[in-house]
C-alpha positions, 0 to 999 in steps of 0.5 A: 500500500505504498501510495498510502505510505507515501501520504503519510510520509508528506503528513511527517513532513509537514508537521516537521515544517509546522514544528519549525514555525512554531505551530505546535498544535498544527504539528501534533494533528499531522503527525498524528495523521502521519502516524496513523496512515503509516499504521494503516499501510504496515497492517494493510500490507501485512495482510497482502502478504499474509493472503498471498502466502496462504493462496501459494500455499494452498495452491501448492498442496492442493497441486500434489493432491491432484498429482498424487491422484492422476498417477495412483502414488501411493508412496511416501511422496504424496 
């Protein structure tokens, strides 16, 4: 989720300048914002690769169940 990252990271730019100036309320609502876009892009993430890996991983083993019963294996390989 990169574009939501990208986002937040802007935010922490932000707030960084408004520290600068002086604008401390201004800084803690964008950072605060900043810091909730970049949990939401971890755990999205997170999520993608965890689906991701369990359709591989799905796929795989329901691949050697296929294979097995095509050929009639009756070994330790399948």
């Amino acid at each position: 989720l990169w574009p939501i990252n990208i986002v937040g990271l802007t935010f922490s730019v932000m707030s960084r300048y408004s520290l600068q100036q002086g604008n401390v309320d201004g800084a803690r609502h964008l950072g605060r914002n900043a810091k909730v876009l970049s949990i939401v892009s971890l755990v999205g993430g997170v999520l993608i690769i965890t689906a991701h890996l369990s359709r591989t991983y799905a796929y795989l083993v329901y691949e050697k169940v296929i294979a097995c019963d095509n050929f009639n294996v009756q070994s330790a390989q399948c």
